[in-house]
N, C-alpha and C positions, 0 to 999 in steps of 0.2 A: 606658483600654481599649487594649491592646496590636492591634498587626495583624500578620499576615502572610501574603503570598500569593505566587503563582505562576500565572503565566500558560501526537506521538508523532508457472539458467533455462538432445544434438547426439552424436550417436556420435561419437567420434574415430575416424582414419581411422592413428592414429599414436599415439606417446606424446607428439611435440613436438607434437603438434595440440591435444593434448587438455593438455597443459601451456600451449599461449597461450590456448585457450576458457577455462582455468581463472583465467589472469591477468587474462584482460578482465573475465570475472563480475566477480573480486575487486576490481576497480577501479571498476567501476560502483558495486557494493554501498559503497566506502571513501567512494565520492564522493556517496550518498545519504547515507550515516551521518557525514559533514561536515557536509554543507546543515541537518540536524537537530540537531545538536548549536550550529552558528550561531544556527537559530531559536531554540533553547532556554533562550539567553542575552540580557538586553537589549543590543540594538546602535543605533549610528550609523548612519545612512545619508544621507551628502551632510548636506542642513538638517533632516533627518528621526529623529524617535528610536522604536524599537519594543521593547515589551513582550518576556516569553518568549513565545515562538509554541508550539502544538504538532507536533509533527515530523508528515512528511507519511507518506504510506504510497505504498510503493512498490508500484504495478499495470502488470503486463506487457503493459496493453493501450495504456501511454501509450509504451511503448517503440518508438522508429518510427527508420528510417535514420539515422545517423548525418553524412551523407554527401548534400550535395544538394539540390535544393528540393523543398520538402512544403508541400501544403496540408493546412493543419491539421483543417481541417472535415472535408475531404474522409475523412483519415485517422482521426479518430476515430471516423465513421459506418461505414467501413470495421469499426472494431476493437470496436463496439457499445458506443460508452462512450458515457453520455446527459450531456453535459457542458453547463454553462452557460456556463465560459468557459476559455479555454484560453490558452499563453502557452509559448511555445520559446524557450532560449536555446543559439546555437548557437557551438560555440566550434573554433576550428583554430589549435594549436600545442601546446597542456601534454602534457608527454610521459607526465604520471602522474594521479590523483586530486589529491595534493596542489597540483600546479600549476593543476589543470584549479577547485580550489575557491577559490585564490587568485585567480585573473581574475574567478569571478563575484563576490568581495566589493568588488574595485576597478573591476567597470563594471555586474554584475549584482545588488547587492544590494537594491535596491527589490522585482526580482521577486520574490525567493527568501523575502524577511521579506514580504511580502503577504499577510494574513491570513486573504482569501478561500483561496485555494490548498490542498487536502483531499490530493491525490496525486501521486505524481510518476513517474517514467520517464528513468534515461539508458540512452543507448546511447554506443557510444566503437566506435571502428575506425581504429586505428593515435595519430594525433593529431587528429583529429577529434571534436568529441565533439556530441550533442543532451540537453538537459536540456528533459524536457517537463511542464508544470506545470499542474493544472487542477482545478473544483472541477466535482462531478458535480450531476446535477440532485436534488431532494431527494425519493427513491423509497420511503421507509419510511413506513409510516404508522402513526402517535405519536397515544398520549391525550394528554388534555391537559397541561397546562406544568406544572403539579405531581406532577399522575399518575407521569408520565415522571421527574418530581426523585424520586418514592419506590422508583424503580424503579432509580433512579440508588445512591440511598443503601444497597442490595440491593446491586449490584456493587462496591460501595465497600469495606463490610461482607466481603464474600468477601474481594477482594485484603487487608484490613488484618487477616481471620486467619492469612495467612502469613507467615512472615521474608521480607523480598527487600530485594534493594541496588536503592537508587537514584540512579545515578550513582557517584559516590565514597565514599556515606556507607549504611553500613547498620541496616539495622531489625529487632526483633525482629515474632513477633504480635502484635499489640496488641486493644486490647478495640474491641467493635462500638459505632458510635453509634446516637444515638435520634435520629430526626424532631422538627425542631422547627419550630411552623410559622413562627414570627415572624422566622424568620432563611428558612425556604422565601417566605413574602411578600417581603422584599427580594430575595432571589433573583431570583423573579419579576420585580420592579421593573428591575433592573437589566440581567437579559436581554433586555426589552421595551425598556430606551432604548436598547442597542447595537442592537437589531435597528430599530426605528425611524428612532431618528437615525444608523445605519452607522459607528458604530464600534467596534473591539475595543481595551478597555482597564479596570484598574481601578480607575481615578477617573473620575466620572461628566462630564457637559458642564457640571457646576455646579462641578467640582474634587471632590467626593466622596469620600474611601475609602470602600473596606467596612466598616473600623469605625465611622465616620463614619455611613453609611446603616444599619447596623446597632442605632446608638444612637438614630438620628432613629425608625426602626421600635418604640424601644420594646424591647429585644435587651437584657438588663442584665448577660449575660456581661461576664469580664475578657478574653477573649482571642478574637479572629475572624479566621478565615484565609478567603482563595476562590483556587479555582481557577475558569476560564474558557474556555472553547472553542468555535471558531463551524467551520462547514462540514461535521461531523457532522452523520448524520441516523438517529443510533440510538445510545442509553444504552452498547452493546459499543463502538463506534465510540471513544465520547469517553472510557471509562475508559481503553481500549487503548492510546489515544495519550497521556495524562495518565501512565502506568504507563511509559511508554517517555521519555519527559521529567525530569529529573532532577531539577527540581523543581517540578513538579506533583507526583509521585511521594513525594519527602520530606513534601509539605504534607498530602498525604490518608493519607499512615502516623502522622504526627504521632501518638505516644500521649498529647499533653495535652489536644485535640479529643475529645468528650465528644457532639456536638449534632451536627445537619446539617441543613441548607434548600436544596431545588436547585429548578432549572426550565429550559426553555428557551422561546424566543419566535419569532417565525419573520415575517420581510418580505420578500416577494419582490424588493421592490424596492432591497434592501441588495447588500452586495457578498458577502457569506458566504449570505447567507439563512437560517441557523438559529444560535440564538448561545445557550448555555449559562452558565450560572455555579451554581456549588456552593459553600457560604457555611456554613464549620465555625466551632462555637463552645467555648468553655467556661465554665462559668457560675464 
């Protein structure tokens, strides 16, 4: 059995006003569309190694001074974000995006690859910058873990009838899959022990693949790919971000993928609190 996986804003008063407002945007947005493309590749960190993450989604309400001390609480209550946990890295000297991305990989990258982490917020003013990162509280309210996996495999189904590039590599339409349930039970399985036992990854605590769990399940496809995502807390949320990741994106266009089994599982007491896996097969 083969495998493969994959782990997603002023009038100007001037023309040179409204040309530096337009350079800062472009620099904030350069230096979100870094941090995501970092997450989106397995990296190093210090003794640490981490999966593809999915990129975070950038909300104007995590974007707070650049410049100065912030309490953090204070300001998200202020900005109505219902957040469970939050984490600022604040940086003074990079003159651009690209410097300001180099420092967080050489003293910030624990934060940035942190799996709980759903959104983000920078702001920048002059050489200054705040990068704000945090995962919200889980507001949606979801059938149950399979329910939600057929509802997944509906969104899937849409995006895999269009052509679209992911990443460097593109795709045409391809055909829809069929629900299968014995690959949605390992689904199931495996959402429940990241959210349980608190971690994101796709070997289980026993060493596991998904083909591996796939074949124990009883699955007698030749080929099984998953995609995975925790901090989401709605089926739009997680394709969104999988479709913007370059490869999630590649794995769920895959035209060899024939089958599908999702679900997600949910522990308060984890660091993400809701954790997905979508588990493609072909027989």
């Amino acid at each position: 059995m083969r495998f493969m996986s994959s782990v997603l804003r002023f009038a100007a008063l001037s023309v040179g006003l409204a040309f530096a407002a337009s350079a800062m945007a472009s620099d904030e947005s350069q230096l979100v569309e870094s941090i995501n493309n970092y997450r989106s590749q397995p990296q190093r960190c210090g003794s640490q190694a981490s999966n593809e993450l999915p990129p975070l989604s950038a909300d104007p309400r995590l974007i707070l001074s650049a410049s100065g001390a912030v309490d953090l609480q204070q300001a998200m209550a202020r900005a109505s974000y219902p957040m469970v946990n939050v984490q600022a890295i604040t940086l003074n000297g990079p003159r651009d995006a690209t410097s300001a991305m180099k420092a967080i990989q050489e003293s910030f990258c624990q934060v940035v690859l942190d799996p709980q982490f759903v959104d983000v917020g920078v702001s920048h003013n002059d050489r200054d910058w705040r990068i704000v990162l945090a995962r919200p509280l889980l507001t949606a309210r979801l059938g149950d873990g399979q329910s939600e996996g057929q509802k997944l495999l509906e969104q899937l189904n849409v995006a895999r009838s269009q052509p679209r590039q992911c990443g460097g590599q593109a795709f045409a339409a391809t055909t829809p899959l069929t629900w299968n349930a014995v690959l949605g039970g390992a689904a199931e399985s495996h959402s429940r022990a990241m959210a349980n036992n608190n971690f994101f990854d796709h070997k289980d605590r026993d060493g596991r693949t998904p083909g591996d769990r796939a074949e124990l399940a009883g699955y007698s496809g030749q080929l099984v790919g998953e995609n995975i995502a925790a901090g989401q807390d709605t089926v739009r949320k997680v394709v969104d971000g999988w479709l913007a990741s370059p490869g999630h994106c590649a794995n769920l266009m895959n035209p060899q993928y024939r089958e599908l089994g999702a679900a997600y599982a949910t522990d308060p007491k984890s660091d993400a609190g809701i954790y997905w896996t979508a588990m493609f097969g072909a027989q």
